[in-house]
N, CA, C and O atoms as a Maestro MAE file, in Angstrom:
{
 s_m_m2io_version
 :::
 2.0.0
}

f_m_ct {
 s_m_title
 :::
 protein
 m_atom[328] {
  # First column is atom index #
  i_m_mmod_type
  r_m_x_coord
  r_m_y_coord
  r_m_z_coord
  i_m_residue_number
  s_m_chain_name
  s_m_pdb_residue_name
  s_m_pdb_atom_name
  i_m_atomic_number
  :::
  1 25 95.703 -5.647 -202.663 1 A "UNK " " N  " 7
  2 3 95.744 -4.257 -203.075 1 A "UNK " " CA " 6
  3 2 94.575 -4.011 -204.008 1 A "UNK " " C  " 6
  4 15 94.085 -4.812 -204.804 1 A "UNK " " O  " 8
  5 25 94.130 -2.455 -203.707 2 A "UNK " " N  " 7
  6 3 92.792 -2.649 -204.779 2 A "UNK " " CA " 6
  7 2 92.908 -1.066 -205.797 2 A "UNK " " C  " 6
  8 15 93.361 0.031 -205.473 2 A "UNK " " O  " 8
  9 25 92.469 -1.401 -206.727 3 A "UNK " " N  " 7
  10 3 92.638 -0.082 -207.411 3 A "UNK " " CA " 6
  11 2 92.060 -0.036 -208.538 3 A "UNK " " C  " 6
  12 15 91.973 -0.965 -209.341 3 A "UNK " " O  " 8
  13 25 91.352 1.786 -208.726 4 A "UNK " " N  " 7
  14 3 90.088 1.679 -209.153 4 A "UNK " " CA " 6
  15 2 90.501 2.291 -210.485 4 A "UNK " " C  " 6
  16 15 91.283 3.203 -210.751 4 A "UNK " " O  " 8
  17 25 89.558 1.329 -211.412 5 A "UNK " " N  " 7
  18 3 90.138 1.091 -213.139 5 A "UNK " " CA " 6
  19 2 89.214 2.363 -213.243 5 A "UNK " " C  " 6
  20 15 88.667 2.957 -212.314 5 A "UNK " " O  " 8
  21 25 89.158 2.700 -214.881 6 A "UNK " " N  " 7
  22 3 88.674 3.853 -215.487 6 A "UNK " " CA " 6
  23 2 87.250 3.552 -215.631 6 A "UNK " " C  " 6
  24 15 86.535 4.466 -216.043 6 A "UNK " " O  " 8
  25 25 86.854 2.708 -215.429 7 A "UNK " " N  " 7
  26 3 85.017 2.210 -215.394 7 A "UNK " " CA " 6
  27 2 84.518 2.568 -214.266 7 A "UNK " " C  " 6
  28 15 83.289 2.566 -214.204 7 A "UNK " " O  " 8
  29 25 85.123 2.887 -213.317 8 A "UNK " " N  " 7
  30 3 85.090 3.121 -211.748 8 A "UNK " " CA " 6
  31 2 85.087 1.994 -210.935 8 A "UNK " " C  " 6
  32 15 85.029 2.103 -209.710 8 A "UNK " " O  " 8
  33 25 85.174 0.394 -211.781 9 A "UNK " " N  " 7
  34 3 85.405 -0.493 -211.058 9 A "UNK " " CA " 6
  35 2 86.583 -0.790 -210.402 9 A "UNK " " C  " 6
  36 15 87.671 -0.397 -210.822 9 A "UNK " " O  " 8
  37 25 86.441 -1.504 -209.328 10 A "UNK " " N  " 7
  38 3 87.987 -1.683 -208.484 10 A "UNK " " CA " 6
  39 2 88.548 -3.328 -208.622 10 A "UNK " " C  " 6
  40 15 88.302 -4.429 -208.130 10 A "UNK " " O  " 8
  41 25 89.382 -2.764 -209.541 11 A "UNK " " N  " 7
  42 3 90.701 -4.391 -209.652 11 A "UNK " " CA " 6
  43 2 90.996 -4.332 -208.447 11 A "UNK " " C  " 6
  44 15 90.912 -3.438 -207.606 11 A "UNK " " O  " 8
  45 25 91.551 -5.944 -208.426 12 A "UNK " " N  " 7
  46 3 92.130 -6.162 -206.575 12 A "UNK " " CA " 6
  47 2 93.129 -7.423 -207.233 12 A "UNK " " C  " 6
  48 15 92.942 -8.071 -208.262 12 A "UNK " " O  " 8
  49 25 93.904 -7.484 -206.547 13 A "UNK " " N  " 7
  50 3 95.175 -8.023 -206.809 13 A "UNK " " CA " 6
  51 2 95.576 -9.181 -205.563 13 A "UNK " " C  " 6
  52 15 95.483 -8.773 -204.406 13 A "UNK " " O  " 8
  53 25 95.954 -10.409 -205.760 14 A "UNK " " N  " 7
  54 3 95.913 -10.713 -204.443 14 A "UNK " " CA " 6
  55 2 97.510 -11.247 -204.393 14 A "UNK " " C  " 6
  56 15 98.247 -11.739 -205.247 14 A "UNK " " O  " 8
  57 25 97.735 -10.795 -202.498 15 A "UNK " " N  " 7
  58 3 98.392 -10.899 -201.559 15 A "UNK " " CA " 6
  59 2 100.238 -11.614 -202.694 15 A "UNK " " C  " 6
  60 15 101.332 -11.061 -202.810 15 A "UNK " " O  " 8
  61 25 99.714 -13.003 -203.277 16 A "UNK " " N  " 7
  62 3 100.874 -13.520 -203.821 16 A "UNK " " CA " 6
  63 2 101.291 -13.620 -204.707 16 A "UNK " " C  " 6
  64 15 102.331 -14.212 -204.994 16 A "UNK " " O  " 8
  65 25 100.078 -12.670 -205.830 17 A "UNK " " N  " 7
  66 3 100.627 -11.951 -207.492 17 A "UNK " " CA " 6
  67 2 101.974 -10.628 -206.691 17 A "UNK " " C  " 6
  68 15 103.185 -10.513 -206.883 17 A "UNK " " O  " 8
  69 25 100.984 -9.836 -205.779 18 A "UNK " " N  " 7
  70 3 101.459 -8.727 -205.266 18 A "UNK " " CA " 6
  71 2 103.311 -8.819 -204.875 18 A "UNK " " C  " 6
  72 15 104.137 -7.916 -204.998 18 A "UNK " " O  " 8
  73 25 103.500 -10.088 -204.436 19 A "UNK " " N  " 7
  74 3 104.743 -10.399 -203.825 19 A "UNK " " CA " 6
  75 2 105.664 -10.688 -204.227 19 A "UNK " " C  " 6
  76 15 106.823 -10.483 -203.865 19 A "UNK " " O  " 8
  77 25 104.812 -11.723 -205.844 20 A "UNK " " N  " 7
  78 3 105.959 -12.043 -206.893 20 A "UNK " " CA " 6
  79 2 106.717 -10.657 -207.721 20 A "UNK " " C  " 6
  80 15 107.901 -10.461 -207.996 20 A "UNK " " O  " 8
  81 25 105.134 -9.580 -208.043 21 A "UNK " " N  " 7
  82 3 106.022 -8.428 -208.844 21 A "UNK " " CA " 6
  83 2 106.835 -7.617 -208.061 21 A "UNK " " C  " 6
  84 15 107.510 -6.776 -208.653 21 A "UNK " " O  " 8
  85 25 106.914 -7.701 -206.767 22 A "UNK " " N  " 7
  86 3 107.922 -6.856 -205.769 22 A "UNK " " CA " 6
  87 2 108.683 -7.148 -206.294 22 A "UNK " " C  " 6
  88 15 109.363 -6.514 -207.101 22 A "UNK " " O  " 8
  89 25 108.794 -8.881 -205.735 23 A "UNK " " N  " 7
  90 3 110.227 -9.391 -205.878 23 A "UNK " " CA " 6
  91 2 111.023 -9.401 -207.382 23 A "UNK " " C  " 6
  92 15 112.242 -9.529 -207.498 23 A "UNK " " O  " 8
  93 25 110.147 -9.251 -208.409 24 A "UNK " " N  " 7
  94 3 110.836 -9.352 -209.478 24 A "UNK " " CA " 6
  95 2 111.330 -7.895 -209.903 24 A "UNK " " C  " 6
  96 15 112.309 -7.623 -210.598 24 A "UNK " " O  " 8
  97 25 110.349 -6.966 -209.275 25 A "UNK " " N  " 7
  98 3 111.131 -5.155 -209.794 25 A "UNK " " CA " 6
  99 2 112.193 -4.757 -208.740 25 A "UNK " " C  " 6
  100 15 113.179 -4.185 -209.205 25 A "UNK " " O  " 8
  101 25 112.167 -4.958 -207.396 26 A "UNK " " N  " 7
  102 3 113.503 -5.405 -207.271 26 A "UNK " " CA " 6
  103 2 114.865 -5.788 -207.658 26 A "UNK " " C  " 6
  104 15 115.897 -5.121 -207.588 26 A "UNK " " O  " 8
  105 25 114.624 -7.334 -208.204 27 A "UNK " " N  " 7
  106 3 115.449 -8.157 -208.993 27 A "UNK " " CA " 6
  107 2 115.749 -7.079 -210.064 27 A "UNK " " C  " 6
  108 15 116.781 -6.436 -209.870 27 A "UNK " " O  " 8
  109 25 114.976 -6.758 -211.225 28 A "UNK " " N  " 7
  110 3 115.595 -6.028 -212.084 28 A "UNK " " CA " 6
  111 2 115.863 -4.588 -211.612 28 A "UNK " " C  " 6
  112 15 116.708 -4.091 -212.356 28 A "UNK " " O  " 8
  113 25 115.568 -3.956 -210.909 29 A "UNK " " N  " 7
  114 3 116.195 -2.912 -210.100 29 A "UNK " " CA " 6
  115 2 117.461 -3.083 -209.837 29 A "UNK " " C  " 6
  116 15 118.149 -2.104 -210.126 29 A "UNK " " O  " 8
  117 25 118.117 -4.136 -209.313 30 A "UNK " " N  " 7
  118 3 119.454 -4.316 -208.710 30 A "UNK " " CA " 6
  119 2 120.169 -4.351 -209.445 30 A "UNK " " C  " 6
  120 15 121.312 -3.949 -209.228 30 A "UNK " " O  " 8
  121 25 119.673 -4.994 -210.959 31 A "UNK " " N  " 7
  122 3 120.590 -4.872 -211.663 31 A "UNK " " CA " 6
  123 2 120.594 -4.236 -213.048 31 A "UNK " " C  " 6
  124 15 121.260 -4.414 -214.068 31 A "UNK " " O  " 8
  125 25 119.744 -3.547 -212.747 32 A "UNK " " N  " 7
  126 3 119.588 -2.074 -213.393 32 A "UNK " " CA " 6
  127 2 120.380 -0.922 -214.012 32 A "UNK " " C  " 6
  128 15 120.306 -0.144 -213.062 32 A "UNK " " O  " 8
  129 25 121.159 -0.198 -215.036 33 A "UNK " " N  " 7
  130 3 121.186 0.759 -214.960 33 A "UNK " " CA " 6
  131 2 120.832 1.834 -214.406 33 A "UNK " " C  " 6
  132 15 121.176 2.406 -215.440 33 A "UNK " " O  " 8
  133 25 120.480 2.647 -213.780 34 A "UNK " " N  " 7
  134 3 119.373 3.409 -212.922 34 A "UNK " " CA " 6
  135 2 119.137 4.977 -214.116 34 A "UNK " " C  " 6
  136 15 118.236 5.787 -213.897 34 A "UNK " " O  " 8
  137 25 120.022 5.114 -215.190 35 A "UNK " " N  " 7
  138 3 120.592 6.230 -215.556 35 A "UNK " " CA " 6
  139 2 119.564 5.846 -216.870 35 A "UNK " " C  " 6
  140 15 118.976 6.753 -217.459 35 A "UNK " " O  " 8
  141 25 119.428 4.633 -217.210 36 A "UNK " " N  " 7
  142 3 118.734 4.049 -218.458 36 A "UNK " " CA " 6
  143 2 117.812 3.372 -218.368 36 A "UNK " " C  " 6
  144 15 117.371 2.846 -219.390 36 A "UNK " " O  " 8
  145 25 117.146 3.130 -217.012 37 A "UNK " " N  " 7
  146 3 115.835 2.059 -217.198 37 A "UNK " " CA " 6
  147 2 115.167 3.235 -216.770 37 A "UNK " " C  " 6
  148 15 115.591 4.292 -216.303 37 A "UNK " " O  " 8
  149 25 113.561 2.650 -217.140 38 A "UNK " " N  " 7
  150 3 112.453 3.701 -216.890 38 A "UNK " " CA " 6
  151 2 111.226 2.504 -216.504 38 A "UNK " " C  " 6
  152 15 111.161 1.321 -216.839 38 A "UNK " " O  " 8
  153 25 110.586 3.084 -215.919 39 A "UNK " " N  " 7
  154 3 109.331 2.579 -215.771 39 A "UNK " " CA " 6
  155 2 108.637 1.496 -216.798 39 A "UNK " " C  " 6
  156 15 108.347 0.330 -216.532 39 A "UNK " " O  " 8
  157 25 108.512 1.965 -217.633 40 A "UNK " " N  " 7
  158 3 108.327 1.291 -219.024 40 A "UNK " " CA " 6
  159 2 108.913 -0.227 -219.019 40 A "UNK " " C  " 6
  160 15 108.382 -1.336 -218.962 40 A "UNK " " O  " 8
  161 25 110.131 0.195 -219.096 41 A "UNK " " N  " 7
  162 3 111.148 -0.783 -219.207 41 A "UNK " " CA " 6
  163 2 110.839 -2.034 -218.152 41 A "UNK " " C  " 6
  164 15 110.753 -3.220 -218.470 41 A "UNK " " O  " 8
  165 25 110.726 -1.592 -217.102 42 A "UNK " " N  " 7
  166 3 110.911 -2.464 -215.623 42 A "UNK " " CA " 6
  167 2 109.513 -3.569 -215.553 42 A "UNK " " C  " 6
  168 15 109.410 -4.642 -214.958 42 A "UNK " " O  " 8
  169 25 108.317 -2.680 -216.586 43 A "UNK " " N  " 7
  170 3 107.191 -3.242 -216.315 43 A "UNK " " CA " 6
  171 2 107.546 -4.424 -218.250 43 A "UNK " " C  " 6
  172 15 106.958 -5.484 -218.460 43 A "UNK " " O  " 8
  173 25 108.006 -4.140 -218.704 44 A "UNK " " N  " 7
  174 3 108.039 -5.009 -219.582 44 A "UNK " " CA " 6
  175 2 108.516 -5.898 -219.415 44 A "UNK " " C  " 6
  176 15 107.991 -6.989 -219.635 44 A "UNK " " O  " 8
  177 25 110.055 -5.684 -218.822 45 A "UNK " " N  " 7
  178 3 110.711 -6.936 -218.330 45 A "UNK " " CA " 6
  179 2 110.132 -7.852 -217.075 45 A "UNK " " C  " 6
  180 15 110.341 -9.065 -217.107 45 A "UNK " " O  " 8
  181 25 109.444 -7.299 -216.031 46 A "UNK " " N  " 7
  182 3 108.690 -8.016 -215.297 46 A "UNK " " CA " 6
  183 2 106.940 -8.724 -216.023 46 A "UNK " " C  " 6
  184 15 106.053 -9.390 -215.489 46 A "UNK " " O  " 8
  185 25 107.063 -8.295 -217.087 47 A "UNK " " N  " 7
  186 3 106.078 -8.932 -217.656 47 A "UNK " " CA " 6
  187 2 106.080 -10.473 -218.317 47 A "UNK " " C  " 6
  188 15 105.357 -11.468 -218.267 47 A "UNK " " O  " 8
  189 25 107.553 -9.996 -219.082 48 A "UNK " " N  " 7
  190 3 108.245 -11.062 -220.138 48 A "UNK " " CA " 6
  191 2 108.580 -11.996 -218.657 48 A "UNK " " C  " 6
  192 15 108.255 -13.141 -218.973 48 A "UNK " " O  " 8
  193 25 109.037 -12.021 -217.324 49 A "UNK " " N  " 7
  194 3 109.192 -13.116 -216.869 49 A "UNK " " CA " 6
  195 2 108.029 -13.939 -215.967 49 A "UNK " " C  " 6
  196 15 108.091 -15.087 -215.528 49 A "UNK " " O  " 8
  197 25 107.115 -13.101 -215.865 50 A "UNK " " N  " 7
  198 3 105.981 -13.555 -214.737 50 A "UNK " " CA " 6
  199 2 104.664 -13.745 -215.523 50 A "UNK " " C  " 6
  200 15 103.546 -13.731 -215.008 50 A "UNK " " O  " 8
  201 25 104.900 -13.901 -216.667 51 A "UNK " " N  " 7
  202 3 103.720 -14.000 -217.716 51 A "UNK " " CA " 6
  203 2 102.763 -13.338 -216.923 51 A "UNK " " C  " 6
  204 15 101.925 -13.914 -216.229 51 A "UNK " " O  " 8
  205 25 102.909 -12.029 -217.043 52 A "UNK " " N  " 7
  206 3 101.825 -11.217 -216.688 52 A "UNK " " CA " 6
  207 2 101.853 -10.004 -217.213 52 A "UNK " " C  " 6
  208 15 102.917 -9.407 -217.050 52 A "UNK " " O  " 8
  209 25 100.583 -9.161 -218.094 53 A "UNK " " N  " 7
  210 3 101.154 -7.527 -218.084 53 A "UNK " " CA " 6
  211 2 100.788 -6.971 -217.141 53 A "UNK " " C  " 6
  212 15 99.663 -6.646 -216.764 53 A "UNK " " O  " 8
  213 25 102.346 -6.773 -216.481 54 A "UNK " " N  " 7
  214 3 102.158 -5.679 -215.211 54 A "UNK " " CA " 6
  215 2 102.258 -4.299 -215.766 54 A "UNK " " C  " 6
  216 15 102.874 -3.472 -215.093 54 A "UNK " " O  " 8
  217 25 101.725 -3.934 -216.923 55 A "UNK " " N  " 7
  218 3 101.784 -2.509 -217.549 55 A "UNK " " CA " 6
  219 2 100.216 -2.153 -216.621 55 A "UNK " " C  " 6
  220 15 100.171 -1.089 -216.004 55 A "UNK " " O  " 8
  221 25 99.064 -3.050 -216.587 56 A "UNK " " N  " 7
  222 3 97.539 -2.894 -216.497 56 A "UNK " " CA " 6
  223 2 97.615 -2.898 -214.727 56 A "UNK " " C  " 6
  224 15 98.230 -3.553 -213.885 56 A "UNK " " O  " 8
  225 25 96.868 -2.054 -214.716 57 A "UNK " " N  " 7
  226 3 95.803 -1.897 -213.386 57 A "UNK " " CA " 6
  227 2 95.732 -3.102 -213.091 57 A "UNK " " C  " 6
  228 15 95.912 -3.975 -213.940 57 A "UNK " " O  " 8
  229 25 95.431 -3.388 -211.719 58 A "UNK " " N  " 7
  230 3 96.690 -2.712 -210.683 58 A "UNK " " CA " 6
  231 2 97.553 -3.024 -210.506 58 A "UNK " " C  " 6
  232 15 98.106 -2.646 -209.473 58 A "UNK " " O  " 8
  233 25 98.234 -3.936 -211.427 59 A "UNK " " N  " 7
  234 3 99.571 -4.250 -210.958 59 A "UNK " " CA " 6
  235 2 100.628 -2.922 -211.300 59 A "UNK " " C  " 6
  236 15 101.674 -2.810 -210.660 59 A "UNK " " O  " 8
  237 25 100.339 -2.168 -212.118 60 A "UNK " " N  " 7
  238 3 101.463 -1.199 -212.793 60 A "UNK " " CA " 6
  239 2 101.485 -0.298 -211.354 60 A "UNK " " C  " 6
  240 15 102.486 0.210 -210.850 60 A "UNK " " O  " 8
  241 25 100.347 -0.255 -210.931 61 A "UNK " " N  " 7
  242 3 100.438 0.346 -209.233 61 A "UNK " " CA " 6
  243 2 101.251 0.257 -208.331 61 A "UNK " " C  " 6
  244 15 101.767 1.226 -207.775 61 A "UNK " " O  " 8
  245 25 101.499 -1.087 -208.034 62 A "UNK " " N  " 7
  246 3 102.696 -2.274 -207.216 62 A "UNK " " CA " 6
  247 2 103.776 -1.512 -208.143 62 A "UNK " " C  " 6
  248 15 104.209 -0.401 -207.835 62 A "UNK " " O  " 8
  249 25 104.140 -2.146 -209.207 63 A "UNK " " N  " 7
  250 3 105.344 -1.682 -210.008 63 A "UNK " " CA " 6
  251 2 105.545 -0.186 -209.807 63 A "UNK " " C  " 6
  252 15 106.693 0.198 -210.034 63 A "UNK " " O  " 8
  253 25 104.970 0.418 -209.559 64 A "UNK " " N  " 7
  254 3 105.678 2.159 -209.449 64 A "UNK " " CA " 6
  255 2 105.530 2.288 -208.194 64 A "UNK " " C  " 6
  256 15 106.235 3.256 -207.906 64 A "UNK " " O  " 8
  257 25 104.927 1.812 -207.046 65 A "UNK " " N  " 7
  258 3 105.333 1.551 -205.772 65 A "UNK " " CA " 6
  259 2 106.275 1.246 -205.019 65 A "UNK " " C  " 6
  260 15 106.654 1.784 -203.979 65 A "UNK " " O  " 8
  261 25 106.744 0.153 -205.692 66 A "UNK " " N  " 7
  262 3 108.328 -0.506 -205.758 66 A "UNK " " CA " 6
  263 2 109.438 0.022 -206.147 66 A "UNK " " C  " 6
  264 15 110.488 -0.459 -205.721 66 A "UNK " " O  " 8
  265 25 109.453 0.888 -206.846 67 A "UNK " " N  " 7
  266 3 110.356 1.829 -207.637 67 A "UNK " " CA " 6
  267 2 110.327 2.798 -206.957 67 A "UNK " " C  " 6
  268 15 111.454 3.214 -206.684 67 A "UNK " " O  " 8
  269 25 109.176 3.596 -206.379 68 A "UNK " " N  " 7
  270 3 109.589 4.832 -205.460 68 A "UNK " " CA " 6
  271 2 110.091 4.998 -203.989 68 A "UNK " " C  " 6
  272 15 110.501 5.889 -203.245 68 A "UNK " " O  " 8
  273 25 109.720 3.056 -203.967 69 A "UNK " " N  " 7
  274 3 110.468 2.828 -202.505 69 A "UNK " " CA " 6
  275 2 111.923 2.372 -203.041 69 A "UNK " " C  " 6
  276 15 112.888 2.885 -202.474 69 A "UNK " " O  " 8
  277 25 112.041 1.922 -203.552 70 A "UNK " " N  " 7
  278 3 113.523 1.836 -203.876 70 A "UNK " " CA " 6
  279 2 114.387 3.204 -204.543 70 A "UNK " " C  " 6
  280 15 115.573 3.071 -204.845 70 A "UNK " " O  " 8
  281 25 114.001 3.908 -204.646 71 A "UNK " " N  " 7
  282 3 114.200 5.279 -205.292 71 A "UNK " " CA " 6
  283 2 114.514 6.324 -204.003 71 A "UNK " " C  " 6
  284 15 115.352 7.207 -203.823 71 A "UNK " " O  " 8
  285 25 113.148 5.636 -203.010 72 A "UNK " " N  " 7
  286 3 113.490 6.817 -201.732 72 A "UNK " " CA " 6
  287 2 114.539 6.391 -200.680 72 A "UNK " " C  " 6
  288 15 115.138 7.096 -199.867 72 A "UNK " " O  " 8
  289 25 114.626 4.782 -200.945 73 A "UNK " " N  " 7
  290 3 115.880 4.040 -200.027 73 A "UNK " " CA " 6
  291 2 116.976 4.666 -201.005 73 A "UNK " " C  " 6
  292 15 117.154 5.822 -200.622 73 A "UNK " " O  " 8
  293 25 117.582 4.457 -201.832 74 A "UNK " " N  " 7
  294 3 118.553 4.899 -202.332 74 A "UNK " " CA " 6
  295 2 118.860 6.507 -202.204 74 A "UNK " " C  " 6
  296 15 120.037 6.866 -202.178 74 A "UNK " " O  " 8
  297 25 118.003 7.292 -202.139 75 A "UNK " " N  " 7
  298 3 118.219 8.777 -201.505 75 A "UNK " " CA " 6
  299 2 118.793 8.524 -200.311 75 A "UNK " " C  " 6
  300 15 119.985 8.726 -200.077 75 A "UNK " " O  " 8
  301 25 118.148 8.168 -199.680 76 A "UNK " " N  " 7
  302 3 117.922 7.987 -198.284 76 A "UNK " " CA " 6
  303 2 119.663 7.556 -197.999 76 A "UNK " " C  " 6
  304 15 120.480 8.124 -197.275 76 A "UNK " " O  " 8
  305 25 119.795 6.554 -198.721 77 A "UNK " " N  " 7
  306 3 121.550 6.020 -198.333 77 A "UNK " " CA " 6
  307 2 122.487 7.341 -198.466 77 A "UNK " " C  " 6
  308 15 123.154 7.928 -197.614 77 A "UNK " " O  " 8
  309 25 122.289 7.593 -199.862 78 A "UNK " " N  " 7
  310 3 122.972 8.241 -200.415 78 A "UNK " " CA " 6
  311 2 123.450 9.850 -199.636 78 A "UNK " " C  " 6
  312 15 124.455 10.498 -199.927 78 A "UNK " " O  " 8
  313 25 122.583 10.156 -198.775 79 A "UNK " " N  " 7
  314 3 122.206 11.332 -198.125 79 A "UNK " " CA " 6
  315 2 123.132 10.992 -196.523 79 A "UNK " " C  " 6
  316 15 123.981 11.735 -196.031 79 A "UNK " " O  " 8
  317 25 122.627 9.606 -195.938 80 A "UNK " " N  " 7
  318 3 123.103 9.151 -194.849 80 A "UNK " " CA " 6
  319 2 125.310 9.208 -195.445 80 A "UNK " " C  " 6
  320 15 126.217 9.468 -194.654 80 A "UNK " " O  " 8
  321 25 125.426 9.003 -196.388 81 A "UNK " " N  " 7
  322 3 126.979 9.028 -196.657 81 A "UNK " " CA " 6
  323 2 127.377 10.021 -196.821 81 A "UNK " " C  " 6
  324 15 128.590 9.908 -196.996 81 A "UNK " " O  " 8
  325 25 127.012 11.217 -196.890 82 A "UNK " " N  " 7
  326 3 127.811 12.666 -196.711 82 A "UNK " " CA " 6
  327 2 128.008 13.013 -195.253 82 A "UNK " " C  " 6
  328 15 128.583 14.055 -194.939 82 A "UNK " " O  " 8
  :::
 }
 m_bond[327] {
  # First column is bond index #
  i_m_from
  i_m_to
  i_m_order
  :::
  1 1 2 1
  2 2 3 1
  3 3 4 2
  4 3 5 1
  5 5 6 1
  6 6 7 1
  7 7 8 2
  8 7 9 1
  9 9 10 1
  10 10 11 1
  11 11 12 2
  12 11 13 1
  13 13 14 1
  14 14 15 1
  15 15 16 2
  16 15 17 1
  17 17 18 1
  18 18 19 1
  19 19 20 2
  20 19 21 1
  21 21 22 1
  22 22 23 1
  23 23 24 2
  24 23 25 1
  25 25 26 1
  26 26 27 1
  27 27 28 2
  28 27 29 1
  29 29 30 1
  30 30 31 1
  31 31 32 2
  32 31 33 1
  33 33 34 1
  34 34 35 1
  35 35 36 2
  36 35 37 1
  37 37 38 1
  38 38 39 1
  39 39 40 2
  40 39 41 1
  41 41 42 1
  42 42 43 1
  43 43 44 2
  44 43 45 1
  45 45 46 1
  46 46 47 1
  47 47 48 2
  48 47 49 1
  49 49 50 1
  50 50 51 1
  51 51 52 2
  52 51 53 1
  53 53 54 1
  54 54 55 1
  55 55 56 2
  56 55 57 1
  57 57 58 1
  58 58 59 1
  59 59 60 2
  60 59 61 1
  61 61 62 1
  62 62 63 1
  63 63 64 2
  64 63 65 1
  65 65 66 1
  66 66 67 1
  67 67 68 2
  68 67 69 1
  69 69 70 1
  70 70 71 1
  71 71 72 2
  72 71 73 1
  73 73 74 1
  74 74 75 1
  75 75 76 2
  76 75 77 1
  77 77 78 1
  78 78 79 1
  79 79 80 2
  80 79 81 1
  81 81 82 1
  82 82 83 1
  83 83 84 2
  84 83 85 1
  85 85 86 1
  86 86 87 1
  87 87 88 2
  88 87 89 1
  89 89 90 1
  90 90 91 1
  91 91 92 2
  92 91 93 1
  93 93 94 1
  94 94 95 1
  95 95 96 2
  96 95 97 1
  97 97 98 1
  98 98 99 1
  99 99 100 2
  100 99 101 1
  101 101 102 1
  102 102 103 1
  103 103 104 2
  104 103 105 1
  105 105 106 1
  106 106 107 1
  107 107 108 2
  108 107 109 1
  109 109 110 1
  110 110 111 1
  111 111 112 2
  112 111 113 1
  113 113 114 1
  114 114 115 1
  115 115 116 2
  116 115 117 1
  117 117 118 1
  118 118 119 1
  119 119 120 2
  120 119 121 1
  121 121 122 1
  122 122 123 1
  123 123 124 2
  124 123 125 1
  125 125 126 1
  126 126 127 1
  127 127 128 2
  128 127 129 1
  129 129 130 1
  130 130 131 1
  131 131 132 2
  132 131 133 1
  133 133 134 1
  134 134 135 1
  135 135 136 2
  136 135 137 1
  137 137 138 1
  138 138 139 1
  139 139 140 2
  140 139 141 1
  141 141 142 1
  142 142 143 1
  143 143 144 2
  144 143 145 1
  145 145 146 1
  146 146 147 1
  147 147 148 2
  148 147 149 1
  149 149 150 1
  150 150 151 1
  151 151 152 2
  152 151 153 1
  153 153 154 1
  154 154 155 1
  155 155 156 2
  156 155 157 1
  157 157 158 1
  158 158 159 1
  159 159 160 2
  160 159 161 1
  161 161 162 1
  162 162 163 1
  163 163 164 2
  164 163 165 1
  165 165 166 1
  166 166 167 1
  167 167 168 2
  168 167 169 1
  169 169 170 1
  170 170 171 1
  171 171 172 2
  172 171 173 1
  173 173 174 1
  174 174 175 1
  175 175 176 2
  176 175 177 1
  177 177 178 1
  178 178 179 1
  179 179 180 2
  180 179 181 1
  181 181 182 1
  182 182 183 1
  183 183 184 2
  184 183 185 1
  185 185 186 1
  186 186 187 1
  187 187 188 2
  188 187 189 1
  189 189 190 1
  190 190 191 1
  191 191 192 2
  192 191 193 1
  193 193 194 1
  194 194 195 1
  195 195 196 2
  196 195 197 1
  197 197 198 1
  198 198 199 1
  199 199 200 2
  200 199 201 1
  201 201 202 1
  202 202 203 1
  203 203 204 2
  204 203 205 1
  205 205 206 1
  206 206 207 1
  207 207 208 2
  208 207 209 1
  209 209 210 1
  210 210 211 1
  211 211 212 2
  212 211 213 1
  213 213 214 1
  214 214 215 1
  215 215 216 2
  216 215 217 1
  217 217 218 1
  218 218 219 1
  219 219 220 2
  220 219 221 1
  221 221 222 1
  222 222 223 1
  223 223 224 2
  224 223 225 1
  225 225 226 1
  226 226 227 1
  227 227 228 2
  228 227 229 1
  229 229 230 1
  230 230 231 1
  231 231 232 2
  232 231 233 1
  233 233 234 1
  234 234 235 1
  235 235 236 2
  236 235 237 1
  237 237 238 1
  238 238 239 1
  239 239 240 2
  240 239 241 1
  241 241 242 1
  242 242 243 1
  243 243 244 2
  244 243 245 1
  245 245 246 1
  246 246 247 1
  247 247 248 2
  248 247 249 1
  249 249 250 1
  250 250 251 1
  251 251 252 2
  252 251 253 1
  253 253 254 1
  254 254 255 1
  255 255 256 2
  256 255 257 1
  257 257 258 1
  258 258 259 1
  259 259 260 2
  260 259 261 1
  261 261 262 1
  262 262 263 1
  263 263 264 2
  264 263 265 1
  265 265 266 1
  266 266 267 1
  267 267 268 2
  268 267 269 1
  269 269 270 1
  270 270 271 1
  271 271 272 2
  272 271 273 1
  273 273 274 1
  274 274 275 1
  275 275 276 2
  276 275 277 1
  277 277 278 1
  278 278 279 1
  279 279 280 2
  280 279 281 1
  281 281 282 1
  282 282 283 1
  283 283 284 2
  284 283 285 1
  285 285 286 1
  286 286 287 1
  287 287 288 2
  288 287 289 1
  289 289 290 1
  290 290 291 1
  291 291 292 2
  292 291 293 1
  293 293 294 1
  294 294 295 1
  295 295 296 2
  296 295 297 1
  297 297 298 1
  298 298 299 1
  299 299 300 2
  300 299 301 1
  301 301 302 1
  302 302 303 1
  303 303 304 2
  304 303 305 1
  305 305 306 1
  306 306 307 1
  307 307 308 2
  308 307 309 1
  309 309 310 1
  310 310 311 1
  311 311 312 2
  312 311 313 1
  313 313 314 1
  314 314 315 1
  315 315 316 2
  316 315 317 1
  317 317 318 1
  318 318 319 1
  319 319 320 2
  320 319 321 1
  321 321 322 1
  322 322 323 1
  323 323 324 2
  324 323 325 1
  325 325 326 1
  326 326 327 1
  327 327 328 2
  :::
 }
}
């Protein structure tokens, strides 16, 4: 994944950083409050376990990626049950 910092240079992220922070905003997704976690939150706690700040370009990219797909699956259910 590549994404372009405020210098106009482009961070790039590779393939199996990319896979671990899925899997870990996920993980704390599931077991989430949904009513009380925020963005913020999700990227701190995936920070504190993957010794990484996923707050910085580009990973915070992935991290709010992950969240709006899990955000639009959970509509998505939620909509399919009425």
């Amino acid at each position: 994944m590549d994404a372009e910092r405020n210098d106009g240079e482009v961070a790039t992220i590779d393939r199996e950083t990319e896979k671990k922070i899925e899997k870990r905003v996920k993980r704390i997704l599931a077991k989430a409050n949904l009513y009380e976690i925020t963005e913020f939150k999700i990227q701190k706690a995936a920070s504190e376990k993957l010794g990484l700040d996923v707050s910085q370009p580009p990973y915070k990219f992935v991290v709010r990626r992950v969240v709006e797909e899990f955000l639009q699956l959970l509509k998505n259910n939620t909509q399919t049950k009425r």
